[in-house]
C-alpha positions in Angstrom: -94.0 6.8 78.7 -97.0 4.5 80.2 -98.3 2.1 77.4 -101.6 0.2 78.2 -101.8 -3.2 76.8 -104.8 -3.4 74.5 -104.2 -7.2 73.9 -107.4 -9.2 74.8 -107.6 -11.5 77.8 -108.7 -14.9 77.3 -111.3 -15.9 79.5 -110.3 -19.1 81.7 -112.5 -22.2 81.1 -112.2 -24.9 83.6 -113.5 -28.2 82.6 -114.3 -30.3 85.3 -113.1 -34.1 85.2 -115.9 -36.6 83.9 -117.6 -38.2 86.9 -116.6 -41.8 85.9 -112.6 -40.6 86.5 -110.9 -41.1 90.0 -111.7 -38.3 92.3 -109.2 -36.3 93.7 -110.0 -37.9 97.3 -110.4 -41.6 96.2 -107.8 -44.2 96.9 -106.6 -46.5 94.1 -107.9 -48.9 96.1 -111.6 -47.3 95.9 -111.1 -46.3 92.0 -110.7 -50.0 91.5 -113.6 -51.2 93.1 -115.5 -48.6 91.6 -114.3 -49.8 88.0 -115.5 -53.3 88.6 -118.7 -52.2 89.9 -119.0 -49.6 86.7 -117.5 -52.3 84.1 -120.1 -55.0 85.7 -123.4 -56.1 84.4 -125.2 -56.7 87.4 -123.6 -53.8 89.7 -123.3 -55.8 93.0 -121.7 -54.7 95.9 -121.2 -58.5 97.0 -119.9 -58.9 93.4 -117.0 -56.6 93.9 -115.8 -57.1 97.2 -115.5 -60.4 95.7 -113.4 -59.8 92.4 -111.1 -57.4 94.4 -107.7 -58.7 94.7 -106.7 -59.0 97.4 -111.0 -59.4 98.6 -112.5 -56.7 100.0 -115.4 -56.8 102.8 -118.8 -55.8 101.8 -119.4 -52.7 104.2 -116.2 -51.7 103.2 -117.4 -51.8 99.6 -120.8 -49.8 100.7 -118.7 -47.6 102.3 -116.5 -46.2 99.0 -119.9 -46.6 97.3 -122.1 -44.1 99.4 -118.6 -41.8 100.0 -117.8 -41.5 96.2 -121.3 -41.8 94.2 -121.0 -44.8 92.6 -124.2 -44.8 91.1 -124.6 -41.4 90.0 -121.0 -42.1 88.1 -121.8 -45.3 86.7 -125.0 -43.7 85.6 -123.4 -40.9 83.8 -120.6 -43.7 82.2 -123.9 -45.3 80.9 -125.2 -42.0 79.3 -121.7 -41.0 77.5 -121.7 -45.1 76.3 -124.9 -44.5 75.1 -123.8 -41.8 73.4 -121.0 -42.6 71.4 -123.1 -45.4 70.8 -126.1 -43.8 68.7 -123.3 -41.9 67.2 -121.4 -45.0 66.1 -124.5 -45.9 64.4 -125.6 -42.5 63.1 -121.9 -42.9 61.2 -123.2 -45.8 59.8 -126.3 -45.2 58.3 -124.3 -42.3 56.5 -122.0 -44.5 55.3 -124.4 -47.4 54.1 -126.9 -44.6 52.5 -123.7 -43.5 50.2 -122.9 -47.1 49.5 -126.3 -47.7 48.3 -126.7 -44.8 46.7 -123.6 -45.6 44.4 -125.0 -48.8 43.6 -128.0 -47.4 42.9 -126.3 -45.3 40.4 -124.3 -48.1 39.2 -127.0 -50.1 38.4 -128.9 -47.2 36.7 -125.9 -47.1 34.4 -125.8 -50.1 33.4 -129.8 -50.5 32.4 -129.5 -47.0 30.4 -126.7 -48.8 29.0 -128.4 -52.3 28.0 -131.8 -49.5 27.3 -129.1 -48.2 24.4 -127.8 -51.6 23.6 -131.7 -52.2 22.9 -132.5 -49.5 20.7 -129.3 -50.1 18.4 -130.8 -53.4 18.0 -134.2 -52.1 17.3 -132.6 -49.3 14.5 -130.7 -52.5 13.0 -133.2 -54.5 12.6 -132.2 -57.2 15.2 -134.2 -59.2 16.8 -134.1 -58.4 20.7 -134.6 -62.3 21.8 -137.5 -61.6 24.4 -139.2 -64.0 25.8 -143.0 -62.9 26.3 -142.6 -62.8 29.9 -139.8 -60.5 29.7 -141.6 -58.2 27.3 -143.9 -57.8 29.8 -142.3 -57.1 32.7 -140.3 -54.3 30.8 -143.5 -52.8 29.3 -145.2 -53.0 33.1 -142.3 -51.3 34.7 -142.6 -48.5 31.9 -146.0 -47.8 32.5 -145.1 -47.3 36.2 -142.0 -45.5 35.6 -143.7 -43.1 33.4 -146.8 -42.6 35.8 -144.7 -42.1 38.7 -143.2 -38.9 36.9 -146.7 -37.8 35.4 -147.8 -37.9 38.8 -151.8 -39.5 39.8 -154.5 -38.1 38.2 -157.1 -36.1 40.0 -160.4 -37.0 40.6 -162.8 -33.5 39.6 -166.0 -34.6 40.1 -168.5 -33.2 41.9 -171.6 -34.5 44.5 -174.8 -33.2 43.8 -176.8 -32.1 47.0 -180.2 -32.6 47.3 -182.3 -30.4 50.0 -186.1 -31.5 50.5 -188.5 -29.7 53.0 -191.3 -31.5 54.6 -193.9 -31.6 57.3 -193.7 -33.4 60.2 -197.1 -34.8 61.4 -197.9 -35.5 65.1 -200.7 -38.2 66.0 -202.8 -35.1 67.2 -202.4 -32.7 64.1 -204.7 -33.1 61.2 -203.6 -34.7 58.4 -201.8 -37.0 60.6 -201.1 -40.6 58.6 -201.6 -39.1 55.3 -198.7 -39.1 52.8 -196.2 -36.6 53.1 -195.6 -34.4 51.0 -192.1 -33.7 49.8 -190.5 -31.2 47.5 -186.7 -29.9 45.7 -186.0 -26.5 47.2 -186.1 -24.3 44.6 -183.3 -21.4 45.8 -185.4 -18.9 43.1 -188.4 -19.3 45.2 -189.5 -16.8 47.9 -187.2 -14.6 46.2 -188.3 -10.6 46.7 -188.0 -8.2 43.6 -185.7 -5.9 45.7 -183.2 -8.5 47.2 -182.5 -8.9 43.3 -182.0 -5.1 43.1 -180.1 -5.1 45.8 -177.8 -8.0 44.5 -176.8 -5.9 40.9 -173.5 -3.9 41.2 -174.0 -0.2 41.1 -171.5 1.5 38.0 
């Protein structure tokens, strides 16, 4: 009896090497001079052929260069540096956001501690020893304190407008250097009868 096999087939990923490793056609001889070229802060071809041991000529050097990409490689060993670096760091502002926020904490436990301490003194009867600077400074920071949590208070005022409705004179119009004459718009004025009729809701 035929029995089809229903198991599923895993599709086949190939990952291709990262450009910074030896290609499959480069000579150990090449891969070397490409790792001093990548691995170098200025990136000269001179440079190189010079640290190669045994020394390499130059065109020789811009030969393996031009053949196996050296730039594009080195560029792309730059980005993945780059990369683990702003992840190195990322790691560390975690870690040093935790570690102050502890401390934080910590140190919020121990002034709702000496805040207790304080109060026990105050029920007692003791005197708390405060110099008048000091009273001050805790009685400024508990204003602040307590209006941070209360939040700023609005501001509800309101602007008063103003519309007044002249007459512009012209040298050749009659009344022309005369005062002007200026009065507060009245909205009730001009007002028709019927536009208040027309304004009532109907029931």
């Amino acid at each position: 009896m035929f029995q089809q096999d229903e198991s599923p087939l895993a599709p086949q990923i190939i990952e291709s090497a990262p450009a910074w490793e030896r290609k499959p056609d480069e000579s150990r001889r090449a891969y070397e001079a490409f790792l001093i070229y990548r691995n170098s802060a200025t990136r000269r071809l001179a440079e190189v052929a010079e640290t190669l041991v045994p020394a390499c000529s130059v065109p020789n050097v811009a030969r393996w260069s031009s053949r196996h990409c050296w730039q594009q490689r080195a560029f792309a060993w730059d980005k993945e540096e780059d990369r683990k670096q702003q992840e190195e760091e990322a790691r560390s502002r975690s870690a040093a956001r935790k570690r102050h926020l502890q401390i934080a904490q910590s140190m919020q436990e121990i002034g709702v501690r000496a805040l207790l301490e304080m109060k026990a003194k105050i029920a007692a009867g003791t005197a708390l020893n405060l110099s008048p600077t000091e009273a001050e400074n805790f009685l400024t920071e508990a204003i602040k304190l307590e209006r941070a949590v209360l939040g700023a208070e609005r501001d509800h005022r309101y602007s008063e407008i103003r519309v007044f409705i002249g007459t512009h004179f012209n040298p050749d119009e009659e009344g022309y250097g005369e005062p002007q004459q200026y009065k507060e718009w009245d909205p009730s004025v001009g007002r028709d009868e019927n536009d208040d009729e027309e304004g009532k809701e109907v029931n």
